[in-house]
C-alpha positions as MATLAB code, in Angstrom:
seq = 'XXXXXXXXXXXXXXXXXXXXXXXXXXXXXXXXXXXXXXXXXXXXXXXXXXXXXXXXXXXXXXXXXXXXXXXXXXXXXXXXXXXXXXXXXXXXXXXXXXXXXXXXXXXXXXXXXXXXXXXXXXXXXXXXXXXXXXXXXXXXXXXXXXXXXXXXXXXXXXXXXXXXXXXXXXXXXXXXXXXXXXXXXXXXXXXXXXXXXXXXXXXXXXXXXXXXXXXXXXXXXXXXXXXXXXXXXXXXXXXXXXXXXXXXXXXXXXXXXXXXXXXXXXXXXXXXXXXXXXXXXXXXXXXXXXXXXXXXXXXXXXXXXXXXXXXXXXXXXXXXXXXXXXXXXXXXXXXXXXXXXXXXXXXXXXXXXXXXXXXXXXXXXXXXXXXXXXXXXXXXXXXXXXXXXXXXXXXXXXXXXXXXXXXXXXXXXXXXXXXXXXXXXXXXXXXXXXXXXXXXXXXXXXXXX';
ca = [
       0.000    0.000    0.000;
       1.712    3.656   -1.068;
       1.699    6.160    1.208;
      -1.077    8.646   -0.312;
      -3.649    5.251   -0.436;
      -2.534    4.573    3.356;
      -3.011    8.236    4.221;
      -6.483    7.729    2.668;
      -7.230    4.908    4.293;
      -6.337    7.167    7.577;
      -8.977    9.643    6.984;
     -11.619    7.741    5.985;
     -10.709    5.693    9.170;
     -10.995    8.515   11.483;
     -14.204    9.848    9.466;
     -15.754    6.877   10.877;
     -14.728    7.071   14.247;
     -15.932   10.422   14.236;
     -18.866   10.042   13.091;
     -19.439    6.760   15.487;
     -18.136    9.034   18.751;
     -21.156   11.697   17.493;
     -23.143    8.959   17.423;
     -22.512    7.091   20.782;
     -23.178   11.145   22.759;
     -26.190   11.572   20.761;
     -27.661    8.261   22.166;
     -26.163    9.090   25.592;
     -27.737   12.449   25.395;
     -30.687   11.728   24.879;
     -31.849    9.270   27.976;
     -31.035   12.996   29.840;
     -33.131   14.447   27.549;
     -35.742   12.334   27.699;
     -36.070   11.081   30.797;
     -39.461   13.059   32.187;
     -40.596   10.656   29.383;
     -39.076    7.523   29.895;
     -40.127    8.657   34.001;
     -43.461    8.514   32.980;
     -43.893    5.512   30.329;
     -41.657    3.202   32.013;
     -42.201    3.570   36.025;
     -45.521    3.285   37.871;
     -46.486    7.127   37.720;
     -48.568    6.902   40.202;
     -46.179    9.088   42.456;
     -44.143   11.109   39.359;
     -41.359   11.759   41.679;
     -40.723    8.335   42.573;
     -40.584    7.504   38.792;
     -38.268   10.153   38.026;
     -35.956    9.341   40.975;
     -35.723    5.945   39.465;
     -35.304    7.097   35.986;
     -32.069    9.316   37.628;
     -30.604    5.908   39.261;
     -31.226    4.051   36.279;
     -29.003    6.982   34.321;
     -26.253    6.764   36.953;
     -26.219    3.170   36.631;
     -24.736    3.917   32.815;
     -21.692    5.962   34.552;
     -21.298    2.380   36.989;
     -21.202    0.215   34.383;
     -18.865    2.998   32.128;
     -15.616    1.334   34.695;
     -16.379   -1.943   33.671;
     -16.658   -1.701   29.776;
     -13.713    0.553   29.636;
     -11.752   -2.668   31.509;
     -13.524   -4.980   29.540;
     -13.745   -3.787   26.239;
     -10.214   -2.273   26.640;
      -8.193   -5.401   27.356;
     -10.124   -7.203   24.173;
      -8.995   -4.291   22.169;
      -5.155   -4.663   23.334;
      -5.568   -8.603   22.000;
      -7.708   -8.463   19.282;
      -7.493   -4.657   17.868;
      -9.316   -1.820   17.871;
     -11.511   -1.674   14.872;
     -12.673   -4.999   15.889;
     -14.035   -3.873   19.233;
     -15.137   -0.559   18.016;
     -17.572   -2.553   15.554;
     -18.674   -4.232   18.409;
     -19.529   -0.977   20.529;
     -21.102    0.742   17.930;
     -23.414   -2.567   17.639;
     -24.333   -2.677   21.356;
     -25.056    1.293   21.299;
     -27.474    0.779   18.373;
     -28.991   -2.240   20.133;
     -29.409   -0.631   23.443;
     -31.099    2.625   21.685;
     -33.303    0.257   19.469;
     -34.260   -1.594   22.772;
     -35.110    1.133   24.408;
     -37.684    2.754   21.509;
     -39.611   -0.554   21.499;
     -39.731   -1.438   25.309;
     -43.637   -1.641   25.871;
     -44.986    0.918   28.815;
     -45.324    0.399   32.334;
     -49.208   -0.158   32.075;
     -48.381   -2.946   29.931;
     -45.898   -4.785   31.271;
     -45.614   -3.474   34.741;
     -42.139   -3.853   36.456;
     -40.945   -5.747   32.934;
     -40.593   -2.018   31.772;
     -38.483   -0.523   34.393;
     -36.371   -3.729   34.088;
     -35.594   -3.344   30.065;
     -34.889    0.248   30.591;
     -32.041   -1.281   33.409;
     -30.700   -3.547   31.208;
     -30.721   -1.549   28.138;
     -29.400    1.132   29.771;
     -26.102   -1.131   31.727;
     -25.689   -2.235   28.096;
     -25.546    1.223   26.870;
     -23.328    2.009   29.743;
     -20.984   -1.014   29.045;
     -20.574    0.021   25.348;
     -19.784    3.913   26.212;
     -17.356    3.267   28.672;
     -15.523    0.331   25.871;
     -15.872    3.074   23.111;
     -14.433    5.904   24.939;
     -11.141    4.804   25.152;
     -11.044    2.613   22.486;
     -11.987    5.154   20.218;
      -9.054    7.972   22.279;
      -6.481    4.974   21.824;
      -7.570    4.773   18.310;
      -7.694    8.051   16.728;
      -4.168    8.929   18.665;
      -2.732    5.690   16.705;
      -3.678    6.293   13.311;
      -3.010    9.756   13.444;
       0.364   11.254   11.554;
       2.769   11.824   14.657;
       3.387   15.613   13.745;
      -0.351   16.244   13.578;
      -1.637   13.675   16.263;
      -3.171   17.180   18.406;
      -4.848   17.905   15.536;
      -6.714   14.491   14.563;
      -7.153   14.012   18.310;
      -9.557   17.407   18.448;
     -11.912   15.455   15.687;
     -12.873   13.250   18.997;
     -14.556   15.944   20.926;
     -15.981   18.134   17.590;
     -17.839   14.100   17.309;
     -18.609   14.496   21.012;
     -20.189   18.400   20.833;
     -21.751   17.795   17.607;
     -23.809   14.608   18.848;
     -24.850   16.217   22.252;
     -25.916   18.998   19.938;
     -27.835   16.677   17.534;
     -29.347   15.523   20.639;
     -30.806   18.970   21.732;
     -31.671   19.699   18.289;
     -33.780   16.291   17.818;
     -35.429   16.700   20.969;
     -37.082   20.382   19.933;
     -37.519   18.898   16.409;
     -39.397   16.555   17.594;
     -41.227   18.587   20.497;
     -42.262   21.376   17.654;
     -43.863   18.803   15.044;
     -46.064   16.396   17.329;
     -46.496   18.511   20.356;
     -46.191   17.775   24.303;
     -48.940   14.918   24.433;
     -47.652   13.178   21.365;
     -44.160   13.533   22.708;
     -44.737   11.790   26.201;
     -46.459    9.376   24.121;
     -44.324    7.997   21.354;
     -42.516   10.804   20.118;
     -39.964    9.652   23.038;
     -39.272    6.354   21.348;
     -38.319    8.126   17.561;
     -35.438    9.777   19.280;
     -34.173    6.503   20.664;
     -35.148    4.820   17.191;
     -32.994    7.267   14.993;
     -29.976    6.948   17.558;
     -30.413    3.119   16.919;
     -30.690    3.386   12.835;
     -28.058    5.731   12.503;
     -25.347    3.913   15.110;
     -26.161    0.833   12.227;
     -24.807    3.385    9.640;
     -22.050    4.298   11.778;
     -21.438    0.378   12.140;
     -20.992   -0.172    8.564;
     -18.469    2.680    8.462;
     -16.412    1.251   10.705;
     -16.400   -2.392    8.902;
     -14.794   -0.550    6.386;
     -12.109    0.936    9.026;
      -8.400    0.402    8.998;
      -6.605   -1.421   12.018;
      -4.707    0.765   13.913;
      -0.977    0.267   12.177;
       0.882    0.449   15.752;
      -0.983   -2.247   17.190;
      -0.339   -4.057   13.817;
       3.406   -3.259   14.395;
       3.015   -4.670   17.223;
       1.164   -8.084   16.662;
       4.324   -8.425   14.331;
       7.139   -8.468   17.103;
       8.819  -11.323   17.528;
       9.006  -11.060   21.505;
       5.599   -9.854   23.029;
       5.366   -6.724   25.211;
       6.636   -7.198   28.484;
       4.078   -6.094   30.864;
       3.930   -3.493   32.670;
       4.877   -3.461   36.397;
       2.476   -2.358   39.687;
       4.290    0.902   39.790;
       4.485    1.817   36.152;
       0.901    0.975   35.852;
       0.101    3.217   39.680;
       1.942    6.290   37.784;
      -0.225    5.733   34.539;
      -3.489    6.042   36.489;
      -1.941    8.988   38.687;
      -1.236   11.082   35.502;
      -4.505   10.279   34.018;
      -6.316   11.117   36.855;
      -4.472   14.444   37.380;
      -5.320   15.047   33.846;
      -8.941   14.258   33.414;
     -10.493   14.859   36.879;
     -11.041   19.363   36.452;
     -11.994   18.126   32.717;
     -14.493   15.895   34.082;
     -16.052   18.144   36.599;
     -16.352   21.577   34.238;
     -18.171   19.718   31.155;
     -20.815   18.579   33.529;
     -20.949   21.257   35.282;
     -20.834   23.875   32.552;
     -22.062   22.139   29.532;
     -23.944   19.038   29.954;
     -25.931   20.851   33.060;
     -25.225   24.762   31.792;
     -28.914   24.982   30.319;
     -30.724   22.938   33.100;
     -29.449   24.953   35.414;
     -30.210   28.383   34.355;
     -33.652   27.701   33.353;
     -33.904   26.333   37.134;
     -32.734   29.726   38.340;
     -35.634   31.654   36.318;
     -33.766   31.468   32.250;
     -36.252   31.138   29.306;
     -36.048   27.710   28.398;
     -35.813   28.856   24.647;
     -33.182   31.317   25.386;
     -31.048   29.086   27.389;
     -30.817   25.912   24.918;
     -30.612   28.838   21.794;
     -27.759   30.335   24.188;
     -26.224   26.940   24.613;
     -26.213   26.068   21.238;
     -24.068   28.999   19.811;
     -21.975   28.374   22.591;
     -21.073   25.034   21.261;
     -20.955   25.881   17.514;
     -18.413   28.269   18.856;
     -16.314   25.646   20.755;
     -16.516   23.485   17.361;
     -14.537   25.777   15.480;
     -12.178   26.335   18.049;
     -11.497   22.660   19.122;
      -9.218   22.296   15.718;
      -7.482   25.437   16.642;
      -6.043   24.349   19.830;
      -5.495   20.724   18.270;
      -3.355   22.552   15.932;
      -1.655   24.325   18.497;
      -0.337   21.930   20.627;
       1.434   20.287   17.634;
       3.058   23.623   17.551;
       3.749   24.444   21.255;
       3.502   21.036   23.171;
       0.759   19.239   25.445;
       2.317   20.293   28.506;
       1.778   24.409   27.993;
      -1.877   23.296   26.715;
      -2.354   21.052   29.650;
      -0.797   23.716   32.247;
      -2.790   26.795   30.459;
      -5.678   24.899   31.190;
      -5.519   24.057   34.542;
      -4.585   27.987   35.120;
      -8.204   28.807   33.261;
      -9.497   26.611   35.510;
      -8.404   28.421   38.243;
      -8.719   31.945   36.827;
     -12.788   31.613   35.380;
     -14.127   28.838   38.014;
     -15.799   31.912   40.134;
     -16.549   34.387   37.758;
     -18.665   31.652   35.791;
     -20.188   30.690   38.709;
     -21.474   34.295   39.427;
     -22.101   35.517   35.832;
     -24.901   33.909   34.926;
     -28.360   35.654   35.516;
     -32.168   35.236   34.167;
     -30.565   36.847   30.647;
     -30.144   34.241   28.364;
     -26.416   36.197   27.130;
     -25.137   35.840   30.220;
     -25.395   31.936   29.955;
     -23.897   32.296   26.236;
     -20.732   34.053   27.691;
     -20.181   32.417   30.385;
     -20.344   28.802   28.302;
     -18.029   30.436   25.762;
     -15.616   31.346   28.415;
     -15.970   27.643   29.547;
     -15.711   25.742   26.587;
     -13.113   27.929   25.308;
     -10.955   27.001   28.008;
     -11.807   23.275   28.325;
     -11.533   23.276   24.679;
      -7.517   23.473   25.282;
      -7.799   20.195   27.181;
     -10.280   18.233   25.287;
      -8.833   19.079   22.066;
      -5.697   16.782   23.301;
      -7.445   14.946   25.244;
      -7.233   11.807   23.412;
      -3.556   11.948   22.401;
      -2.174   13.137   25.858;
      -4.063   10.690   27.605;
      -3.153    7.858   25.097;
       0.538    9.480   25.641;
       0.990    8.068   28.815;
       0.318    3.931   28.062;
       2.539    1.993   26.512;
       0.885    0.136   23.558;
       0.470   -3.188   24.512;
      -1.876   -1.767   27.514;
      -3.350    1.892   26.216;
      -6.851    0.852   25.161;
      -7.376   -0.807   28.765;
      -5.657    2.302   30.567;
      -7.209    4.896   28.767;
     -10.220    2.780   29.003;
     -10.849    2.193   32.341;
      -8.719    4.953   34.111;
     -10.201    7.604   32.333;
     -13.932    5.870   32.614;
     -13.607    6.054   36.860;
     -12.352    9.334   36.801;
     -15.643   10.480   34.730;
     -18.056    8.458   37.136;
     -15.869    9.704   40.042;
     -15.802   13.398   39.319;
     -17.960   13.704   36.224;
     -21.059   11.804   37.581;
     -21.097   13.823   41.098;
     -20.270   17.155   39.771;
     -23.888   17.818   39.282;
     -25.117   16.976   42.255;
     -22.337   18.617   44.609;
     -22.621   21.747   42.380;
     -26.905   21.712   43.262;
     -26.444   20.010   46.814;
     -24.392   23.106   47.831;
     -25.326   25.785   45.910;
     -29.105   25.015   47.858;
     -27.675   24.945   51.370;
     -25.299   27.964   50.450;
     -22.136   26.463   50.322;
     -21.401   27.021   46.869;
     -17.813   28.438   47.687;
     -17.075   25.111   48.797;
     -17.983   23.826   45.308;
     -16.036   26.620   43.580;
     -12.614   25.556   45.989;
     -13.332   22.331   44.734;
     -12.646   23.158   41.173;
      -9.912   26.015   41.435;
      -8.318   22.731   43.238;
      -8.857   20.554   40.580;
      -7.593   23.448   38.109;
      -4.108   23.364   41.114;
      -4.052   19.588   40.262;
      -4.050   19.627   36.320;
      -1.483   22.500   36.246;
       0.745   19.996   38.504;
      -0.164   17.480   36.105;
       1.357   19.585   33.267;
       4.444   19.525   34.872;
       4.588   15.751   35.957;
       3.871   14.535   32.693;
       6.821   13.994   29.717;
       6.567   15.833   26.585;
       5.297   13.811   24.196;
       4.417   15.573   20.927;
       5.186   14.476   17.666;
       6.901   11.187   19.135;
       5.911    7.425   17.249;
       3.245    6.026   19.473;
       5.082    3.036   19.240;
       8.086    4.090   20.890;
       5.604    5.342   24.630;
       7.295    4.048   27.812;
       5.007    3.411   30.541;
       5.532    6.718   33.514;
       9.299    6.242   35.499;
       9.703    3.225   33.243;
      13.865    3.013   31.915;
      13.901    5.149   28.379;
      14.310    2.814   25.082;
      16.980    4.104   22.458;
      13.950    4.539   20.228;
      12.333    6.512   22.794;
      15.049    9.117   23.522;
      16.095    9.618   19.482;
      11.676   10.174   19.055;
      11.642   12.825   21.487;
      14.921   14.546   20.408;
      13.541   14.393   16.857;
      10.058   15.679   17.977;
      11.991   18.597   19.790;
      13.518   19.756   16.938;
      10.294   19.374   14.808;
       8.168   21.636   17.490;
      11.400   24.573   17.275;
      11.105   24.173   13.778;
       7.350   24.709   13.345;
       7.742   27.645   15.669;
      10.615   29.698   14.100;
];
């Protein structure tokens, strides 16, 4: 194969791992988005707030079971590849969202209901946490070593585009059939079309290459050594420190940005409108800082976040009012800041594993630190705001901002080196190693002179 064929075969590849992250937050998205309905079709409504409590545990269940898939799915994908078990994600997503559009109501089945919706949704969970960083460990691999920042950015533009989708289906589908219509069936055509459309995205990724640095490494005549208590302790300490302020602010000031105005007094309409530009906004500029730290490094990206972290945490927390602009400027000050992280976020994370155990680290490290920090940011950030303790919740952050600027300077620079050629954290540098880094040093003062 020549070089511009494999270089085709690269984009087309990440096109459909793209396309299949979109995919896999538009079906997560939408059990949030839906779930007054899926409160009220698939729990006994007799007491509403019962049902919707349930619906809640049933949508934390998915960050539980996010661990376990990111383990499971993960150590498959260091043995068998990574196309292979992102094919097999992208199936279980579609399943899960078919499943749930067809599970008969409550008054039908009785408990049967609430039980699908369980299963369905720990399948959906399983798949999300395997896809996550299988998909990070993939897109890093395939990706040119020079522009690796770059191509890594493509994960999260997926990831904002499909939570988008999600918004923009649900008021679709609210304006055309109405409230009553909605809570009864229009519900399950949001679920349907995330189910047809991950069976597109499954058929993309068929047609996917294997990543060539776990192909490079299949072909070894020795296998990997693996890697030792420690090593493996200092790759879950640096992901941690990485992904644990990143985890926090997206819930906090993305995923939950709307739902929490509008609680405060916000026009609905204004607030998701508000939203919205705010993430077409962060779309454009996700590339941008992909770019960048090609240019500069992932360890002044990494640092410059944590110190917006620690700069914007309380003046976003104070900014926004009843005006839907306010919401709109404070989520651009947000996502233009997390944007630095999450732009890299799949190539500095995938940075710190060794090959023969990234999809598995990535995978499950980075899959407890989002149930850890992700899944409770919401409620610590409502839970103290209401008993006014909300500075408490703001020193939690600007100390999760301390922690990823400490981060920036624990980790090794890793730009523009061979993925191949990643030592595991304190682990004895490789010749190949040492010469990649030197040569990726000299690339990064070249592009910037």
């Amino acid at each position: 194969m020549n070089n511009t064929t494999s270089h085709q075969g690269r984009l087309k590849s990440l096109r459909a791992a793209g396309i299949g992250n979109a995919l896999e937050w538009f079906d997560w998205t939408l059990y949030a988005t839906f779930s007054v309905y899926l409160a009220s079709n698939l729990f006994d409504k007799t007491d509403a707030r019962s049902a919707m409590l349930a619906t809640l545990a049933v949508f934390a269940v998915g960050f539980v079971a996010r661990p376990v898939g990111g383990w499971l799915f993960g150590r498959l994908s260091d043995r068998l590849g990574r196309r292979t078990i992102m094919v097999l994600t992208m199936l279980l997503l579609a399943i899960s969202s078919l499943g749930i559009a067809l599970i008969p109501d409550y008054q039908s089945i009785g408990l049967y209901a609430s039980v699908a919706l369980l299963f369905f949704r720990l399948m959906q969970g399983l798949a999300h946490g395997g896809e996550t960083g299988v998909s990070y460990t993939y897109v890093a691999e395939i990706a040119p070593s020079k522009h690796r920042g770059l191509w890594s950015s493509s994960v999260y533009v997926g990831v904002t585009l499909g939570v988008m989708a999600a918004t923009a289906v649900a008021a679709a589908l609210t304006w055309l059939l109405g409230a009553q219509a909605m809570s009864d069936y229009g519900w399950r055509i949001g679920f349907a079309i995330g189910g047809v459309l991950g069976i597109y995205a499954l058929f993309l990724r068929r047609g996917a290459q294997e990543s060539h640095v776990f192909v490079e490494q299949q072909g070894q005549a020795r296998p990997p050594r693996k890697l030792s208590t420690g090593e493996m302790l200092r790759v879950a300490r640096n992901i941690v420190m990485l992904a644990a302020a990143a985890n926090v602010t997206y819930y906090a000031w993305v995923t939950f940005g709307a739902s929490t105005a509008i609680a405060q007094g916000m026009d609905a309409t204004g607030a998701y409108v508000a939203s919205l530009l705010a993430q077409v906004l962060c779309v454009c500029w996700l590339p941008v800082c992909g770019m960048l730290s090609d240019r500069v490094g992932r360890r002044p990206m990494v640092i410059a976040w944590g110190l917006g972290v620690i700069v914007l945490t309380y003046p976003i927390s104070i900014m926004v009012t009843t005006e839907p602009y306010t919401l709109f400027l404070a989520q651009v000050l947000g996502l233009g800041a997390w944007s630095l992280i999450a732009a890299i976020f799949p190539a500095v994370l995938s940075e710190q594993v060794p090959t023969q155990a990234r999809a598995q680290g990535v995978g499950l490290v980075s899959s407890v630190s989002v149930a850890i920090f992700g899944g409770t940011a919401p409620y610590l950030h409502n839970y103290l705001g209401g008993a006014d303790l909300g500075y408490l919740y703001v020193s939690y952050v600007i100390g999760l901002g301390v922690v990823t600027v400490l981060a920036g300077f624990l980790i090794d620079e890793t730009a523009g080196i061979d993925l191949a050629h990643i030592e595991a954290p304190g682990a004895r540098l490789n010749e190949n190693t040492l010469a990649g880094r030197a040569a990726a040093s000299v690339d990064q003062r070249s592009a910037t002179q």
